[in-house]
C-alpha positions in Angstrom: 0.0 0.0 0.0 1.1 3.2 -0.7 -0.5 6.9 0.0 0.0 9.6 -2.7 -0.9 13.2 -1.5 -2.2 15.7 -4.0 -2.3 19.5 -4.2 -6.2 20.1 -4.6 -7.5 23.2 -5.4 -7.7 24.6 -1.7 -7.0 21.1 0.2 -4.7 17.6 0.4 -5.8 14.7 -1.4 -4.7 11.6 -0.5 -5.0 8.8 -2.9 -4.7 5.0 -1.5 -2.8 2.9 -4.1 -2.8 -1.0 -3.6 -1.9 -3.2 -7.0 -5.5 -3.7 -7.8 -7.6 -1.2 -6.8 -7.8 2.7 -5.6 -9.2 4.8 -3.0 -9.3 8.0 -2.6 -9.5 9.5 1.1 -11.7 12.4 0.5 -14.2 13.7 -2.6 -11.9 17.1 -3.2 -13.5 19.7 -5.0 -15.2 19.7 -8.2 -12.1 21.6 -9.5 -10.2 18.6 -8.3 -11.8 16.2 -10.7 -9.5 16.3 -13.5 -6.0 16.6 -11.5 -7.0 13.5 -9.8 -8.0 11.8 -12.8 -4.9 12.8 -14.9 -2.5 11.8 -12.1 -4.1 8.4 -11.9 -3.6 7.8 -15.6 -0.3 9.8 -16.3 1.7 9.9 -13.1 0.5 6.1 -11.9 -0.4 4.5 -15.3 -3.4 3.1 -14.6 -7.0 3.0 -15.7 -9.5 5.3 -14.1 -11.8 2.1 -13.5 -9.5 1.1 -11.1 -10.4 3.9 -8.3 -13.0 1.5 -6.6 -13.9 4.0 -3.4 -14.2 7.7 -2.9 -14.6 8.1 1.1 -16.7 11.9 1.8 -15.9 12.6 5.3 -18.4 15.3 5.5 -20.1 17.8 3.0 -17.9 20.6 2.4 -17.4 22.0 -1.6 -13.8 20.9 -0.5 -14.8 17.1 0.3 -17.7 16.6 -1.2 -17.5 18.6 -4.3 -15.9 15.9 -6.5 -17.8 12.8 -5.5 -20.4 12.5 -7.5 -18.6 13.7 -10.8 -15.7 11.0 -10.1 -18.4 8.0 -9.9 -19.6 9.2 -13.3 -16.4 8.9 -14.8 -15.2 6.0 -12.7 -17.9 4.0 -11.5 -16.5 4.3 -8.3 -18.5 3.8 -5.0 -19.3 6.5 -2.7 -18.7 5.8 1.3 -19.8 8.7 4.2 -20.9 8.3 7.5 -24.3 7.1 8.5 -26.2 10.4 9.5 -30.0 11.1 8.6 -31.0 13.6 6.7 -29.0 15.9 4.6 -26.6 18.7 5.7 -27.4 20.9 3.6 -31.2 20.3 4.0 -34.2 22.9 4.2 -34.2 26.9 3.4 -30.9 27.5 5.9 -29.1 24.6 4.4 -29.8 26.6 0.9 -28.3 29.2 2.1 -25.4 27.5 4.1 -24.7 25.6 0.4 -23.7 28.9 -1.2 -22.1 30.7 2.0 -19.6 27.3 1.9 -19.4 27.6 -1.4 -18.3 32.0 -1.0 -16.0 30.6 1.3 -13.9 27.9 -0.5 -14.4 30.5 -3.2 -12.5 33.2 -1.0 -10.0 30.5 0.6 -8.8 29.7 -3.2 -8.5 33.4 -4.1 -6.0 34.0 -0.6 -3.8 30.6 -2.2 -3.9 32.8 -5.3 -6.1 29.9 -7.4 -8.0 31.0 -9.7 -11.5 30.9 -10.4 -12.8 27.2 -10.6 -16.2 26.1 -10.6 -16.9 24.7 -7.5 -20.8 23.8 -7.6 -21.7 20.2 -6.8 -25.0 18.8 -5.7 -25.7 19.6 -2.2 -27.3 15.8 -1.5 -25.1 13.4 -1.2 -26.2 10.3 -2.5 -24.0 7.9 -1.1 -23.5 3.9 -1.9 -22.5 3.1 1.7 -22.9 4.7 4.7 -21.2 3.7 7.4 -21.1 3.4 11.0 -18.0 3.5 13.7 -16.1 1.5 13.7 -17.2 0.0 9.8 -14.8 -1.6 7.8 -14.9 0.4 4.0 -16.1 -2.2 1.0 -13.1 -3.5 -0.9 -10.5 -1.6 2.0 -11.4 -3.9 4.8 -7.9 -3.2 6.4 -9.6 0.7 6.6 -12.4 1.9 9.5 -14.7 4.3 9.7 -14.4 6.7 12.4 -17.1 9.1 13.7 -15.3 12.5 15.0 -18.1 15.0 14.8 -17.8 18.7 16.1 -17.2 20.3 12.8 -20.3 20.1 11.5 -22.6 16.6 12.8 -21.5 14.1 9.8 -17.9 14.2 10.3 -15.6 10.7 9.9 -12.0 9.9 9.6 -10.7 6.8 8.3 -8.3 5.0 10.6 -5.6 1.7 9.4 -5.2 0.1 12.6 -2.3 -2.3 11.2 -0.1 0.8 10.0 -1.4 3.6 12.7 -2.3 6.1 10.0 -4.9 8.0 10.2 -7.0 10.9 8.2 -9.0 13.4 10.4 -9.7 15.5 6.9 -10.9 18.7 8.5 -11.1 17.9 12.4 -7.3 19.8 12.8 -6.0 22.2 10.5 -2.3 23.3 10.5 -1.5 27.2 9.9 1.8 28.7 10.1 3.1 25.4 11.8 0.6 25.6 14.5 -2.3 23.0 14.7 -5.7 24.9 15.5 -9.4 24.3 15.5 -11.2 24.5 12.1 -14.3 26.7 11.0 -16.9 26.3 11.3 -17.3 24.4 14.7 -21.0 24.0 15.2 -20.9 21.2 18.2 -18.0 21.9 20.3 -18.8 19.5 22.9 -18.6 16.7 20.5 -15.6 18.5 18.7 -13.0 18.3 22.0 -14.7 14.4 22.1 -13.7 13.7 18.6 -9.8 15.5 18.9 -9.7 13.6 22.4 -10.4 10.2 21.1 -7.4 11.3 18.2 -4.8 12.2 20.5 -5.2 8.4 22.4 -5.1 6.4 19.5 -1.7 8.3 18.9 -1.5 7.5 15.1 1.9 7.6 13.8 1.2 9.1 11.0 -1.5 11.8 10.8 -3.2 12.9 8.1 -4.5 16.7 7.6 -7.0 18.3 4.8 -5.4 21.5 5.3 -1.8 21.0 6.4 -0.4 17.6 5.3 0.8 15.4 7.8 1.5 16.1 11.4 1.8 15.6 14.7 -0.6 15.7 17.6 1.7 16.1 20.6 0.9 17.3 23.9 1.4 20.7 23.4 -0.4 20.5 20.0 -3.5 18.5 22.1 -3.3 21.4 24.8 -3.6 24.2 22.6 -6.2 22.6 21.0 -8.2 22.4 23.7 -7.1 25.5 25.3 -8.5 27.2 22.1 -11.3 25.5 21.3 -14.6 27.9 21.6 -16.7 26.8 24.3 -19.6 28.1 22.1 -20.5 27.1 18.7 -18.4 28.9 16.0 -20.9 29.1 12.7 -21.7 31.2 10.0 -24.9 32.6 11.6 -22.7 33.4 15.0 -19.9 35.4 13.0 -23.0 37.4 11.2 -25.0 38.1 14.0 -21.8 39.7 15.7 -20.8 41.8 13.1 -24.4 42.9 12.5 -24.1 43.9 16.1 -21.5 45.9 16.2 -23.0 47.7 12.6 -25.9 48.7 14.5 -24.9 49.8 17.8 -21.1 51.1 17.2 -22.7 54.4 15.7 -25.5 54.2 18.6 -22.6 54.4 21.4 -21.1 57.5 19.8 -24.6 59.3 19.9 -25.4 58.4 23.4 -22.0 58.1 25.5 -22.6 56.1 28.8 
């Protein structure tokens, strides 16, 4: 077995080759598609039919956004976690779609990408949905693990034998430092999930946003140091800034 890592569009890939048969880790963006595609056939000469699995760890344009595009032109199986419903379901899920899709937008224009489509159906339909501690179809030797707190459909995928495991988004790395992602919309469940990480004590760790690290003591204490205690959202961040729109110019005209 050996673990490729690709430079997606705002994001790692990480593409599981055995002799017969390919996984990749996470769904990447929709921009993704073809990078993945042409690396399979030029850089590892083999045929696209032979990427059985494409693992979507939760439902981000950055994870999710090249799943459904890749079974198309693979026939490829699509694994996620086991959650009811759809995260991106009902009017606020609407407009939670397109403020995730602003985002990954605004994160590729700070990498200095440029302009990509990124749109991808915003219901997942997967071919397996696992639960913790599932083994994935055709990857027995790989297990599902639930580490929600991001958003309430995150897994990472864990290989026991080899201690390697990939947390896509549940720690991102910047400037060398390993912090808690946005959003965080269950952080209760997120300190759960980075807590059950640090004791498994994988050798190697995996990273959406960071490439491999390692979760040391410090690295576990800051995390939990910095964690919010509160839920860190898109609606949150809104609702403070609207705030201090409307009442900054109140406080000048009536001074306490």
């Amino acid at each position: 077995m050996k673990i490729h890592t690709l430079r997606g569009h705002i994001q790692n890939l990480y593409l599981v080759e055995y002799p017969d048969r390919l996984m990749l880790l996470d769904g990447g963006c929709r921009a993704d598609v073809s990078l993945i595609l042409d690396y399979i056939t030029a850089q590892l000469g083999r045929s696209v039919s032979e990427l059985k699995v494409v693992v979507v760890t939760h439902m981000h344009p950055d994870h999710a956004g090249g799943a459904h595009l890749l079974r198309r032109k693979t026939g490829c199986k699509i694994v996620s976690g086991a959650q009811v419903g759809h995260w991106y379901q009902g009017g606020l899920g609407i407009v939670m779609f397109w403020a995730d899709l602003a985002l990954a937008h605004w994160m590729a224009k700070r990498l200095g990408k440029p302009r990509r489509r990124l749109w991808f159906p915003r219901k997942l339909r997967a071919d397996h949905q696992l639960m913790d501690g599932d083994a994935i179809p055709g990857f027995s030797e790989w297990q599902v693990l639930e580490t929600t707190g991001h958003t309430d459909r995150d897994i990472s995928l864990f290989h026991p034998q080899q201690s390697i495991l990939y947390v896509a988004d549940l720690i991102v790395e910047v400037k060398k430092q390993l912090i808690s992602p946005f959003p965080i919309f269950f952080p209760k469940q997120y300190r759960r999930s980075v807590a059950r990480v640090y004791q498994l004590n994988p050798q190697r760790l995996l990273l959406a946003h960071g490439g491999e690290a390692i979760l040391d003591d410090h690295a576990y204490q800051h995390l939990m140091d910095t964690t919010p205690i509160t839920p860190a959202t898109h609606w949150r961040v809104v609702k403070i800034k609207l705030k201090r729109f409307l009442f900054t110019p109140l406080a000048h005209l009536f001074p306490r």
